[in-house]
C-alpha positions in Angstrom: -81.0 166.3 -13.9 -77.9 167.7 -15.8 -76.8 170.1 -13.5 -73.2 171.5 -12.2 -74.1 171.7 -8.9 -75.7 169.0 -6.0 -77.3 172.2 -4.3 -81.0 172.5 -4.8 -81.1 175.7 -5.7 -85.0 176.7 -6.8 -86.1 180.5 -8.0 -89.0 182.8 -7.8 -89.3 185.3 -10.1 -92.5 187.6 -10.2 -92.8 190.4 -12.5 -93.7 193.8 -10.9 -96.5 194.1 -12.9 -99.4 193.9 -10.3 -99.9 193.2 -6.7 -98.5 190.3 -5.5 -101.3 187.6 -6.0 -102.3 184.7 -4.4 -101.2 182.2 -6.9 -97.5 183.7 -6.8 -97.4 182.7 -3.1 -98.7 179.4 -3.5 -95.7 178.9 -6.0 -93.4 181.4 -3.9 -94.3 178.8 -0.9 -93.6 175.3 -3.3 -90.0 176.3 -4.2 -88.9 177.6 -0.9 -90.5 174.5 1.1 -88.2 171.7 -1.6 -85.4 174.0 -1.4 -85.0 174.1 2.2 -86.0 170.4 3.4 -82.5 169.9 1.3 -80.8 172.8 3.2 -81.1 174.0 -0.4 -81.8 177.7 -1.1 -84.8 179.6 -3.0 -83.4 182.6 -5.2 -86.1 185.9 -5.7 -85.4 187.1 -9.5 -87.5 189.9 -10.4 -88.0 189.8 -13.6 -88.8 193.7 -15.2 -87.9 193.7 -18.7 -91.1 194.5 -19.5 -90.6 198.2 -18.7 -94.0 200.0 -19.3 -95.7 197.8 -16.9 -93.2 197.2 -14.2 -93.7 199.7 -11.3 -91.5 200.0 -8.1 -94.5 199.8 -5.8 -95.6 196.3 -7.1 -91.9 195.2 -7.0 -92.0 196.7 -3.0 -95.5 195.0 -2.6 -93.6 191.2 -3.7 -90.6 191.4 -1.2 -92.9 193.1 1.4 -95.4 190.1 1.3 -92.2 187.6 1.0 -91.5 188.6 4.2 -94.6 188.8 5.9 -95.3 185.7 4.7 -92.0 184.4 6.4 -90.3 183.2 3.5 -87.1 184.5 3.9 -84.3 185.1 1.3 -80.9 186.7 0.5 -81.4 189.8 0.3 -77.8 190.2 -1.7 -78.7 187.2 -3.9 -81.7 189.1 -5.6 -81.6 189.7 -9.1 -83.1 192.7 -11.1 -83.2 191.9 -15.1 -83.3 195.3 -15.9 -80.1 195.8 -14.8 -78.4 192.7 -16.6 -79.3 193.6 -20.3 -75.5 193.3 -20.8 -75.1 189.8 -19.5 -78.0 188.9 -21.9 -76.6 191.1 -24.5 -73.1 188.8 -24.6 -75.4 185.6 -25.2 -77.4 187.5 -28.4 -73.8 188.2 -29.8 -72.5 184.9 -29.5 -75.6 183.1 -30.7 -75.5 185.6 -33.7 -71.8 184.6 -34.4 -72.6 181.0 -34.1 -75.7 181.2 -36.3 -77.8 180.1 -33.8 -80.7 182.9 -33.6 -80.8 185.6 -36.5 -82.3 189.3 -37.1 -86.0 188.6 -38.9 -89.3 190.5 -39.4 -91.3 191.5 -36.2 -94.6 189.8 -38.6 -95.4 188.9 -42.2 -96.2 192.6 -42.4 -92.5 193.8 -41.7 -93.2 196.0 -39.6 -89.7 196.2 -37.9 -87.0 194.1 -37.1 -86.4 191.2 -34.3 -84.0 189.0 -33.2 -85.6 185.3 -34.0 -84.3 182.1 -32.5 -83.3 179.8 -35.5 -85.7 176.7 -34.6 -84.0 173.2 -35.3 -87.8 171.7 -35.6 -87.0 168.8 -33.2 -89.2 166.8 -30.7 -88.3 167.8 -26.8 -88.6 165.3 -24.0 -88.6 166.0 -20.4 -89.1 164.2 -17.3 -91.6 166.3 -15.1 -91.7 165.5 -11.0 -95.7 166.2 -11.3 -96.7 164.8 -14.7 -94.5 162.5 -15.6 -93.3 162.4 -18.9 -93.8 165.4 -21.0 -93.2 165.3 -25.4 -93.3 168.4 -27.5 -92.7 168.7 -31.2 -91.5 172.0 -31.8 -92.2 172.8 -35.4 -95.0 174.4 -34.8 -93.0 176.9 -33.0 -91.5 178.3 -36.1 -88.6 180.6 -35.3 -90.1 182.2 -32.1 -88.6 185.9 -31.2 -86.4 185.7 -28.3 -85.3 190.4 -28.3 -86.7 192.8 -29.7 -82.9 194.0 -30.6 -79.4 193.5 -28.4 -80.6 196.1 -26.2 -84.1 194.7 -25.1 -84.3 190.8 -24.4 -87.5 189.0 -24.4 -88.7 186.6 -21.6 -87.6 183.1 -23.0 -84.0 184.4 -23.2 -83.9 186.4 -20.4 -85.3 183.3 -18.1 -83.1 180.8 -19.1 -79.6 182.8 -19.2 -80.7 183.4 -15.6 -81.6 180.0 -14.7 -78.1 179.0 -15.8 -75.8 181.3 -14.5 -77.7 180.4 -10.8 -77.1 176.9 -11.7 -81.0 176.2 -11.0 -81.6 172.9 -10.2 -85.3 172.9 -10.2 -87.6 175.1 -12.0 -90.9 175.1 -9.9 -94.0 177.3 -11.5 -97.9 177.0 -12.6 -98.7 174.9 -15.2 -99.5 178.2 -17.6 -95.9 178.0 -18.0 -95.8 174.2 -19.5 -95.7 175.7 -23.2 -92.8 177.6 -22.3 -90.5 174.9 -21.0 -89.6 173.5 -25.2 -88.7 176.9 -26.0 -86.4 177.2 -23.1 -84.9 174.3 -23.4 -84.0 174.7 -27.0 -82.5 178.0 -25.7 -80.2 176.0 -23.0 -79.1 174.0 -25.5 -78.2 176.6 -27.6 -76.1 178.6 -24.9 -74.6 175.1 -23.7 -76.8 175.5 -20.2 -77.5 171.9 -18.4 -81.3 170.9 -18.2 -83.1 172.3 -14.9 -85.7 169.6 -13.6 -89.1 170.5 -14.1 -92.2 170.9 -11.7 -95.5 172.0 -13.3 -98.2 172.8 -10.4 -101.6 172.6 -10.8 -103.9 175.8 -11.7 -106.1 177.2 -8.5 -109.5 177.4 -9.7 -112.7 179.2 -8.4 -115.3 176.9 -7.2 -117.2 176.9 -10.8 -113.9 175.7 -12.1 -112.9 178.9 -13.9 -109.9 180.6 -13.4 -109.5 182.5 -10.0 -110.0 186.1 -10.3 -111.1 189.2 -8.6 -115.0 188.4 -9.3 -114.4 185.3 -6.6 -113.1 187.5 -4.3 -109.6 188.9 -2.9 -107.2 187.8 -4.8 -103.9 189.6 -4.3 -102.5 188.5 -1.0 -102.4 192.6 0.3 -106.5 191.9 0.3 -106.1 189.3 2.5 -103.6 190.6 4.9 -105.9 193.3 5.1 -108.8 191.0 5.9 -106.6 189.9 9.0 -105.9 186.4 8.1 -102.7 185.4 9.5 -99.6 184.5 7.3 -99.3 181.3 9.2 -102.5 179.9 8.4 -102.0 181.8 4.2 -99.0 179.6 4.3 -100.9 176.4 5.7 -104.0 176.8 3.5 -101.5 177.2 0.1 -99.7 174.4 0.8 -102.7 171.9 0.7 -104.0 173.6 -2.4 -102.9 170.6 -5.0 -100.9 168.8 -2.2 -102.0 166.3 -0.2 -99.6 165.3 3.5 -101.5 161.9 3.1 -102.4 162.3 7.0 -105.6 163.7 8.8 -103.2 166.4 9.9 -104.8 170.0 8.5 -103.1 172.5 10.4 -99.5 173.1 10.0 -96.8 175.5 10.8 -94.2 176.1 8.2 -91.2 174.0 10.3 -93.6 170.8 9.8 -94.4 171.7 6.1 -90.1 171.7 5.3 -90.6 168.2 6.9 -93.7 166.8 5.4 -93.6 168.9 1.9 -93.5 166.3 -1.1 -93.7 167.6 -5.0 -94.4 163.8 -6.2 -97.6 163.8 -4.2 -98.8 167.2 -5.4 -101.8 166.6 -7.7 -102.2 167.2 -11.5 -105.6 168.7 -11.6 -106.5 171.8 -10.6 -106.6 172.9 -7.3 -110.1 174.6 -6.0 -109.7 177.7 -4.1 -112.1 177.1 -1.2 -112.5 180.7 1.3 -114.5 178.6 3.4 -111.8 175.9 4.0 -109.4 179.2 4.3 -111.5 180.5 6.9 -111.1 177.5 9.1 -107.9 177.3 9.0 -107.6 180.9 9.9 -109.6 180.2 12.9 -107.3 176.7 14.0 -104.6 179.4 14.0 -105.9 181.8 15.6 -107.0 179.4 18.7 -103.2 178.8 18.8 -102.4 181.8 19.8 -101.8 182.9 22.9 -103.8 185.2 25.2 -101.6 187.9 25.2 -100.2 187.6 21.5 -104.7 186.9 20.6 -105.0 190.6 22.5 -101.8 192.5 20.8 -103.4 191.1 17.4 -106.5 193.1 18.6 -104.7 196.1 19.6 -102.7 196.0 16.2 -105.6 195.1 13.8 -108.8 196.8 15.3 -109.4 200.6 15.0 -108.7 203.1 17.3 -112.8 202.6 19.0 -111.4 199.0 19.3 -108.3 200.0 20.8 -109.8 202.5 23.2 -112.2 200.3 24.5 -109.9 197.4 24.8 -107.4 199.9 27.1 -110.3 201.3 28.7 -110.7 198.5 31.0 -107.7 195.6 31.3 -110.1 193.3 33.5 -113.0 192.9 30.8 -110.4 192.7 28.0 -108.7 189.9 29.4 -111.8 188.0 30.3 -113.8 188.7 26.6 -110.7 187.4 24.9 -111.4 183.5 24.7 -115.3 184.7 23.7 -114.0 187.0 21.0 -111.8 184.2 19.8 -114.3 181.6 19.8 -116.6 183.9 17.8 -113.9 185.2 15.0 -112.7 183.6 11.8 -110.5 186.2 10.9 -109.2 189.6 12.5 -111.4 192.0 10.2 -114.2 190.2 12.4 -113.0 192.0 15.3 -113.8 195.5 13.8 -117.1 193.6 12.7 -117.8 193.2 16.3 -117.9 196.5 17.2 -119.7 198.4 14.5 -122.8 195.5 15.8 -122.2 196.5 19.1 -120.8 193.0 20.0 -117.9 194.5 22.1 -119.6 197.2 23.9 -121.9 195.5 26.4 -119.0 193.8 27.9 -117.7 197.7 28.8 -120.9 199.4 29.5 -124.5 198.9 30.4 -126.4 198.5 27.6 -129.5 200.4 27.0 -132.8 199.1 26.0 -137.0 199.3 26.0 -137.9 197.4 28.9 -140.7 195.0 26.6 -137.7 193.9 24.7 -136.4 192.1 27.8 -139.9 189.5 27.6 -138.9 186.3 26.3 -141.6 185.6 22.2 -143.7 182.9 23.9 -144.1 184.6 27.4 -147.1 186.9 27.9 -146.1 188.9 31.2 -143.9 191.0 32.0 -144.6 190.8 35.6 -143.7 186.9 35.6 -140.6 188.0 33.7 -139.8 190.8 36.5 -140.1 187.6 38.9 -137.9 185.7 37.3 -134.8 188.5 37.5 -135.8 188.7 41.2 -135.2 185.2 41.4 -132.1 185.0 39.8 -130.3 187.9 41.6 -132.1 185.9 44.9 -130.1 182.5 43.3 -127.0 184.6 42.7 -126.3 185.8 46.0 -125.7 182.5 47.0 -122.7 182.0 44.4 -119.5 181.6 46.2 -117.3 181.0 43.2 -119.0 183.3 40.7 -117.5 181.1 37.5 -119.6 179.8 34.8 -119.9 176.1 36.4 -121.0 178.0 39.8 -123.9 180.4 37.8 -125.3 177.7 36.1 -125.6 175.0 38.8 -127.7 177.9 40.6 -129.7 179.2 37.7 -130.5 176.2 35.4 -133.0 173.7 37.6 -135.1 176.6 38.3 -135.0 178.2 34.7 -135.7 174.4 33.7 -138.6 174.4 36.0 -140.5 177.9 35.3 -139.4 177.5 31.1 -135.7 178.2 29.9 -136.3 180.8 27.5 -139.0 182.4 29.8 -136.1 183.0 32.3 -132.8 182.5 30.4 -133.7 185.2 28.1 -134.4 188.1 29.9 -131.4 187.2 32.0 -129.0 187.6 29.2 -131.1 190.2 27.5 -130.4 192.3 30.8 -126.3 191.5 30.8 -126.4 192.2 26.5 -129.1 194.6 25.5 -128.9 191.8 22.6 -131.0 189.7 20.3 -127.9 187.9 19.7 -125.1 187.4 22.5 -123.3 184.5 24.4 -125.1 182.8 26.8 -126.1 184.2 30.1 -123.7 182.1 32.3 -120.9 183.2 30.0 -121.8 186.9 30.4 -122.0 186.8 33.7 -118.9 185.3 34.8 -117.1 188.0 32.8 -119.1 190.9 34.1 -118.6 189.4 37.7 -121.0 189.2 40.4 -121.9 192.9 41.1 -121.9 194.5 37.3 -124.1 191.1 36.9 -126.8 191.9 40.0 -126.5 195.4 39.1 -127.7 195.0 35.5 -130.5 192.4 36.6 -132.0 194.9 38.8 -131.9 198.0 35.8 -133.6 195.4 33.8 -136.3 194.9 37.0 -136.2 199.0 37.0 -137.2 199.1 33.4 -139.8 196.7 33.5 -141.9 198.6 36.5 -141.2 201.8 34.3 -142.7 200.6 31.3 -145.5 199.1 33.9 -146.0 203.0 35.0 -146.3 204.2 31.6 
């Protein structure tokens, strides 16, 4: 590395041409983690030249998710290339005086006139931290356009006039961008700029190997704050696409990925984006979380139902919220919960046909009435009315008369549900009396459906 300065100084520099996307985070993430295990610093240049696609919400969308994402940055230190087309302007001059670049065709056709980069058809070498050693012969470049005219600079120049006058030291970025990196260094040549060292990361892939797009799901990372996946676990889950810690270790805060991050053990192939793995990871983070932190996640992500429910009774919530977080993967779920009527029950007493309590493979519903009678009987007895106390109670004789014959009706009657915790659970968090008092409507349903 030929560089002025010892400071690792990285850069990140979207174009506001789209949503931020999922890939720009993971490469967002890269630079800022080898920057700052160096007490180095990561610089944000948006890069807007291209004028007809760049729009102020996408460029408000990039810093919004930089920040959410917790990768902070100098807010002063940001640069805008739309507003340096005179600094890049001074270099197209003095490369014209020197010879170095020259006014051409746009195309064979002639159809207007650019500014060309006067190619010096030699072979470019560069050491790259990922893939090694990296040859290009650059004749079949040709003279490559570099502006449009003095007033509009092109990508390749704009990039690398930038690079220098931050005195990048490391130029971090997808491996789309390999092809670039001759042109750009004939251009720092040209302008007298010292050689950046060069990191070429792996593509993510969709599981068939194809490119990642929208087809495989969300893709821009608003989709997936949306979703409610946290930005601790987004930054955990991007960092172990194409990098390995080489530990078991999955789940990571950012502090321990500045520690741990290596670019010489990130992977050259491409990196398969798994949601499944994602996920899980989600999840791991999400167990992390505290109680009260798990419920103001709930309050702050789930609809106003949610929310009212949630506030309408502080005991419940507080109880349900190791059973909600057992059950979710990411905080969408939540809202999930209650459009199935997952949530509900735990509030209110759940309504139901009276056959529907009979557990598939029993024939009575008179045996099943004498089962609940039982259990209430077996309930009354519970001093400590904790899970550990219900079951010791309830299971030898449900073993006896036929678990499903007696552990089904008895969380039928605390759910209303096909599909619910287990009965021990539910009754520990409805407590003692909301428990005896929803066993005996389930005994009440059962001799009116007798009647009838």
């Amino acid at each position: 590395m030929n560089n002025q300065s010892t400071k690792i100084i990285t850069r990140f520099p979207p174009s506001p041409t789209g949503f931020f996307h999922i890939g720009s985070a993971r490469t967002a993430l890269f630079n800022y983690l080898f920057a700052k295990q160096t007490d180095g610093e990561m610089i944000i240049r948006i890069e807007d030249t291209d004028k007809e696609r760049s729009k102020e919400e996408y460029e408000k969308d990039i810093f919004e998710s930089l920040l959410w994402l917790g990768l902070e940055f100098d807010k002063e230190k940001v640069m805008k290339q739309s507003e340096r087309t005179m600094v890049y302007k001074k270099y197209l001059k003095q490369m014209l005086k020197e010879g170095k670049v020259f006014e051409g065709e746009e195309s064979k056709n002639g159809k207007g006139k650019v500014i060309r980069f006067k190619n010096p058809n030699k072979e470019i070498v560069f050491d790259d931290i990922i893939r090694g050693e990296v040859k290009f012969d650059t004749n079949e470049l040709g003279d490559f356009v570099i502006a449009k005219n003095l007033e509009e600079p092109l990508y390749h120049l704009t990039a690398v006039v930038d690079d220098f006058e931050t005195k990048i030291t490391h130029i971090i970025r997808g491996e789309d961008h390999i092809s670039n990196t001759p042109r750009q260094i004939l251009l720092q040549e040209a302008i007298g700029a010292s050689r950046p060292t060069y990191a070429h990361l792996p593509l993510i892939l969709a599981p068939d190997k194809s490119k990642l797009s929208k087809r495989h799901g969300a893709v821009s990372l608003g989709e997936y704050k949306k979703q409610g996946y946290l930005p601790k676990a987004i930054l955990n889950y991007l960092a172990l696409l194409g990098w390995n810690p080489g530990i078991k270790q999955e789940i990571f805060i950012l502090d321990e990925l500045i520690k741990r991050f290596d670019l010489k053990k990130v992977q050259k192939g491409g990196a398969i984006f798994n949601v499944e793995k994602l996920k899980w990871i989600n999840k791991e983070h999400l167990k992390l979380l505290s109680e009260e932190d798990f419920k103001n996640k709930i309050l702050e992500f789930g609809g106003a139902e949610v929310k009212k429910l949630f506030l309408s009774n502080k005991k419940i919530s507080d109880k349900i919220l190791p059973v909600i977080k057992e059950r979710v993967e990411k905080l969408e779920d939540i809202n999930k919960m209650f459009r199935a009527g997952d949530l509900s029950y735990y509030f209110d007493q759940p309504n139901y046909e009276g056959e529907k309590i009979l557990w598939k493979e029993e024939k009575s519903l008179e045996n099943t009435k004498k089962y609940l009678i039982k259990i209430i009987e077996l309930l009354n007895h519970v001093d400590e009315f904790s899970l550990e106390g219900i079951k010791a109670e309830v299971w030898n004789y449900a073993t006896e008369q036929g678990r499903g014959s007696v552990l089904w009706p008895m969380r039928y009657a605390l759910s209303g549900k096909d599909k619910s915790p287990d009965p021990f659970v539910l009754a520990e968090i409805l407590g003692k009396e909301e428990t005896i008092k929803r066993l005996q409507y389930a005994i009440d349903k059962i001799n009116s459906n007798n009647k009838e």
